[in-house]
C-alpha positions in Angstrom: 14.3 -3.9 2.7 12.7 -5.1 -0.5 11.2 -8.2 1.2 9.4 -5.2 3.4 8.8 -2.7 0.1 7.4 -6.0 -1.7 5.0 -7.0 1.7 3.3 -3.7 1.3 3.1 -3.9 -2.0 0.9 -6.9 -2.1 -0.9 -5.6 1.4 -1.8 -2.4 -1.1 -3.1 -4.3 -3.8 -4.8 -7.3 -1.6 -6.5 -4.0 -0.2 -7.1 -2.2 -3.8 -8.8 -5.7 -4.6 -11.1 -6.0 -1.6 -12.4 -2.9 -2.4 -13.8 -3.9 -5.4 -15.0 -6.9 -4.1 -17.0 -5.0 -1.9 -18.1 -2.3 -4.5 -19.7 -4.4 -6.3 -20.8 -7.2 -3.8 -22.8 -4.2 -1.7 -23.4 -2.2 -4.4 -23.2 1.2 -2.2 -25.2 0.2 1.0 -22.4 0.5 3.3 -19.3 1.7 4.1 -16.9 -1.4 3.3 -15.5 0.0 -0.2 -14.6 3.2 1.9 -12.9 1.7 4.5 -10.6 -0.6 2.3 -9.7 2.2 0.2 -8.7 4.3 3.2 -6.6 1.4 4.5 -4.7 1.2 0.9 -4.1 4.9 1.3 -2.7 4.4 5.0 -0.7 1.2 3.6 0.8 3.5 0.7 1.2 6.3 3.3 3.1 3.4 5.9 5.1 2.4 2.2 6.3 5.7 1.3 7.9 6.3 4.9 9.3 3.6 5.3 11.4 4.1 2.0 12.4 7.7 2.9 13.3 6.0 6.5 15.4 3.2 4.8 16.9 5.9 2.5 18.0 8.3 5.5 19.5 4.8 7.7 21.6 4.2 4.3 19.8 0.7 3.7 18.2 1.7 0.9 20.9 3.5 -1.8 20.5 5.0 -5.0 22.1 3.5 -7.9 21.6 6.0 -10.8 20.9 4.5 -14.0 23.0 2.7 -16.3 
């Protein structure tokens, strides 16, 4: 499960980054910056269920803190 959490993680970010690749390689004239950021929002959205999923199938368990 963390080889998964971490996978997203770097999917979000990798998407976070294009998007600013493309902010300021268009500079506005099309629609690339949007759709990268809505794909790190869906990625985050995919992340979040998936840890409430591994949570309710018991792979994922808290361990309070120490």
């Amino acid at each position: 499960m963390k080889i998964v959490v971490a996978v997203a993680f770097i999917l979000i970010l990798g998407s976070l980054g294009s998007a600013l690749f493309f902010l300021m390689r268009d500079k506005g004239k099309s629609n690339r910056t949007v759709q990268a950021l809505a794909l790190r929002v869906g990625f985050s959205i995919v992340l979040f269920l998936l840890i409430l999923l591994g949570y309710k199938l018991g792979y994922i368990t808290p361990t309070g803190i120490h």
